[in-house]
N, C-alpha and C positions, 0 to 999 in steps of 0.2 A: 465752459467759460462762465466766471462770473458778471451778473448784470451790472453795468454802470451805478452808479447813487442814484438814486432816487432825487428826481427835480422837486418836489413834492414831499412835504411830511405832515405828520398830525397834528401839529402845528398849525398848519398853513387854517387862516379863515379862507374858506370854500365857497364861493358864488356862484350858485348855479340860479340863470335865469333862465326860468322856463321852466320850474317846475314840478308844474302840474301837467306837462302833455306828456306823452309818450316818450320821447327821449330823455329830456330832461328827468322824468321819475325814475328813471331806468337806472339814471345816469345817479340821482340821489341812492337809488339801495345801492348799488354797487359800490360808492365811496362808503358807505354807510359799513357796510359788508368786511371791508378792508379797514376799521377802525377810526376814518377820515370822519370823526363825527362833530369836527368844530361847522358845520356846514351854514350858510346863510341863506336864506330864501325869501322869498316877499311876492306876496299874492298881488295881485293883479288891483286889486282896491287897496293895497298899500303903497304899490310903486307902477305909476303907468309908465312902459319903456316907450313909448312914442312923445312923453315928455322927458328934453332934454334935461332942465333945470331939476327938474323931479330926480332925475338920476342922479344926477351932479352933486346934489344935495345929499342923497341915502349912500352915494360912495366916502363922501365926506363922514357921514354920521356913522358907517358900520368897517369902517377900510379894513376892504377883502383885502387877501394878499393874491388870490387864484379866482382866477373868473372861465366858467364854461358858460358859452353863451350858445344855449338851444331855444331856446324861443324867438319864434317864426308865427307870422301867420302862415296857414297853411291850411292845402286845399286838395282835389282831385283838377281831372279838366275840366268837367261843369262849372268850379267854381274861380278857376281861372282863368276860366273865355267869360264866365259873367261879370267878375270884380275884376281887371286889369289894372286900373288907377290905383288901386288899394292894394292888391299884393305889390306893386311895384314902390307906393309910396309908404306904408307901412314897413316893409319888412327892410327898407332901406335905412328910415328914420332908427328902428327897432340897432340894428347893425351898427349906423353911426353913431347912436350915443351911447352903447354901450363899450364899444370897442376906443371909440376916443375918451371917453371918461376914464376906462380902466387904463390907459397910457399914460393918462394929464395926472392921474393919481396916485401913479407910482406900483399900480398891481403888479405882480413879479412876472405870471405865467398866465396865460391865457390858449383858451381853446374855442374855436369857430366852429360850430357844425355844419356846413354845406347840405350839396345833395347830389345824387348824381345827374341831374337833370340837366347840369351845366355845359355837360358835352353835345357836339353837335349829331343832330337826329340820326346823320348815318356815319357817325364815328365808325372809325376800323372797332372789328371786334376780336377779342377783349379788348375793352378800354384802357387806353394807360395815361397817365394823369397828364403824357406832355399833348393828348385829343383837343384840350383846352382853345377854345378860340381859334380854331383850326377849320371850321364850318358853320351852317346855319344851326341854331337853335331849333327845336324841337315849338311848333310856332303853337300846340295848346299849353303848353307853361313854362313859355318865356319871358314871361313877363318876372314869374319868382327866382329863376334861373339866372335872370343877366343883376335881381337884386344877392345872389347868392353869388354869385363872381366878382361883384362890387365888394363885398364881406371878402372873399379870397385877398381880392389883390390891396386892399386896405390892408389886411393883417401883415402882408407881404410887405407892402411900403413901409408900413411904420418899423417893420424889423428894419429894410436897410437903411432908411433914412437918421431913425435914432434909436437901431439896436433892442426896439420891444420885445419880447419872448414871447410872439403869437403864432400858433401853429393852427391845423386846419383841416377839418376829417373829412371826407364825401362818401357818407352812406348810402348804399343802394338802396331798394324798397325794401319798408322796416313794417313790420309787422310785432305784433304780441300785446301784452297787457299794457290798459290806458289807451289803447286805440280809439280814434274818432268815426264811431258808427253815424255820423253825420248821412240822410239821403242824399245832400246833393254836393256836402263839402269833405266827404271821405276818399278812402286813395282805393285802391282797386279789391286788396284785398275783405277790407274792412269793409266795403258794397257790396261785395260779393256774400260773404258771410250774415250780411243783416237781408238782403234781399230772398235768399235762399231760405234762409230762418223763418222767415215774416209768409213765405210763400208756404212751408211744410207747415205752419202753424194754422193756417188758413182754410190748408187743402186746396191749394191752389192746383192746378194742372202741370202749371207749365211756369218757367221764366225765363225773361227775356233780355238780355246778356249785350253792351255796348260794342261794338265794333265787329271782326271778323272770327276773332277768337284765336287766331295766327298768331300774333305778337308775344313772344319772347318776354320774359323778365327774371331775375333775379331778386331773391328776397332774400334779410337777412333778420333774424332774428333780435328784439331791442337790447334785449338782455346782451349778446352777443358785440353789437356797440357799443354798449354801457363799459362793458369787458374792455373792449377797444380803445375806446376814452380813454380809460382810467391806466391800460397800458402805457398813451400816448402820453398822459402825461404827466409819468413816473419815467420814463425813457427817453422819448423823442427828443433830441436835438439838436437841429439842422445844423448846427456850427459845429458839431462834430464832426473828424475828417472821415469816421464809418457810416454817417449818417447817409439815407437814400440821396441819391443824386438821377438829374432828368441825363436826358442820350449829350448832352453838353458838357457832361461833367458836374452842370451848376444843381448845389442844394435843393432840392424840395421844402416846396412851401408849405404844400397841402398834399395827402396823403387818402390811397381809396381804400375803402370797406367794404365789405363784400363774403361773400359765405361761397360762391361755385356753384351754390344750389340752383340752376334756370329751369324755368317750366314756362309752358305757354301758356296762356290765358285761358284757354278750352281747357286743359288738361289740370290746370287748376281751379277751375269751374266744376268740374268734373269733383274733382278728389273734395271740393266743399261742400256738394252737397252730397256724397256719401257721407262726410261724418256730421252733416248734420237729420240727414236720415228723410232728405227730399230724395223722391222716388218720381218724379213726374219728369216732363221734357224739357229740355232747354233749347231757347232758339238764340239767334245772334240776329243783332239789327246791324245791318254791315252799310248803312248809312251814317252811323255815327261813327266818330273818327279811330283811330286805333293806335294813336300816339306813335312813337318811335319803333321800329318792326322787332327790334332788338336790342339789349340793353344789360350788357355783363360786365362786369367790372375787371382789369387787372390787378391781383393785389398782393402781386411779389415783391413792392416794394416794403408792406407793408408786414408779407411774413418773413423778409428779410431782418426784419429786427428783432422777428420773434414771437409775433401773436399768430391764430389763427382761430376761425370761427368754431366754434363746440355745438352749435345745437343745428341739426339736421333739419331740412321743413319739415321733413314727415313727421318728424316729432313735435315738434314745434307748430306745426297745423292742428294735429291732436289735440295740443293740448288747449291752444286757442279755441279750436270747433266746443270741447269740455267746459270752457270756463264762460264761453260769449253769452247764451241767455242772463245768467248774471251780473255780467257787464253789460250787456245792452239794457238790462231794465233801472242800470242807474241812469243810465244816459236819457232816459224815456223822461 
């Protein structure tokens, strides 16, 4: 069967905000890759997204016609039990003016990046996207999580109220190049790999690992998102009568990502310091929290139309463990 048209051409002026972080750059070579090289970008001392007027103004002066919007402030739980007011007022401001400017402007296509964080701590597992608001939040980063659901149900609204073409992706735990080796504001994997590193460099004995080491997660590869995106948004759309629907019948809004790949926190603790060639002990401090016990994503709705993930962790671990001294000594 042939694919639909393409929502999306080379044509289109491309808005990707955000990027210089990890998704966002991902999301730049991937368009880039596929010939989409009309792309717009704007550094962070050219366009600050937590000023409205600022935005309002560089949509007027550069009118995208396609906006991905991945920039986020974004964190681990260190830095989400420590900055609460900030990720929650930040990444909201971040959301509202970029998502209502690009409507009031007339942008054609828009894409939200979520997270999976949204769903609640003891969602059924696998997750499936209708988990939403269904329970408590996951209380070390819910503060970015209920601003990441504000971003959903915005894109939502504004479709049915006046018809905008915003769609909406919730990636699992993303891993790969442009990762934030940050100590205290990194995500699990990225901690994991700089702590280990920093320890074999040292000759250190031993390191000492946050939580129990039990908890479950799923990682997907960025490049693998990137991929996803750029599917979603040359295909996806909800107004069509094949397009994914919740157990209601009704359209999907937002749609999960996800690779299958789960491993626990020990056992991936484990597999990164083999390849980064630590030999000493690991211990777990099971005083510090350990987030949600598990955390897999469904995402048949999503290979229901056709994509699915290509890069394996083991592979995709590799080649990270290979490339991170390098990247961590720009970050230094």
């Amino acid at each position: 069967m042939n694919p639909p048209p393409a929502l999306i051409n080379q044509n289109d002026r491309i808005f990707v905000a955000g990027h210089r972080g990890m998704a966002g750059g991902a999301i730049c070579r991937a368009l880039s890759n596929a010939q989409y090289t009309n792309l717009l970008t704007a550094p962070r001392t050219e366009l600050n997204l937590l000023d409205a007027a600022a935005v309002q103004q560089w949509f007027t002066e550069n009118k995208p016609t396609v906006v991905v919007l991945a920039a986020a402030r974004v964190g681990g739980i260190l830095a989400n039990n420590s900055y609460p007011a900030d990720f929650l007022l930040d990444n909201l401001k971040i959301q509202n003016n970029v998502i209502e400017t690009a409507w009031r402007s007339g942008v054609r296509r828009l894409l939200f990046l979520g997270s999976s964080c949204i769903y609640p701590k003891f969602a059924e597992q696998p997750i499936q996207e209708e988990a939403l608001l269904t329970g408590a939040l996951e209380a070390t980063n819910e503060w970015y999580a209920i601003a990441k659901i504000a971003g959903i149900k915005l894109c939502a609204a504004l479709r049915q109220q006046h018809g905008f073409d915003a769609i909406s992706l919730m990636p699992t735990n993303l891993y790969g190049p442009g990762d934030n080796y940050h100590p205290s504001h990194s995500h699990v994997m990225a901690a994991l790999l700089r702590r280990f590193y920093e320890a074999q460099q040292s000759g250190a004995p031993r390191v000492c690992c946050w939580g129990s080491g039990k908890p479950k997660r799923e990682f997907l590869h960025v490049d693998d998102l990137a991929s996803a995106s750029l599917f979603c948004l040359k295909y996806w759309d909800p107004s069509r009568a094949d397009a994914p629907k919740d157990r209601q019948g009704n359209p999907l809004q937002f749609l999960n990502v996800g690779s299958g790949d789960e491993i626990s926190i020990k056992e991936l603790a484990t597999q990164i310091a083999a390849s980064i060639d630590f030999n000493g002990e690991i211990e777990w401090d099971a005083s510090k929290p350990d987030g949600s016990p598990r955390k897999l994503l469904d995402c048949s709705r999503l290979h229901q139309l056709g994509w699915q993930a290509a890069i394996p962790l083991k592979a995709g671990l590799a080649q990270v463990a290979c490339d991170f001294p390098a990247a961590f000594a720009q970050q230094r």
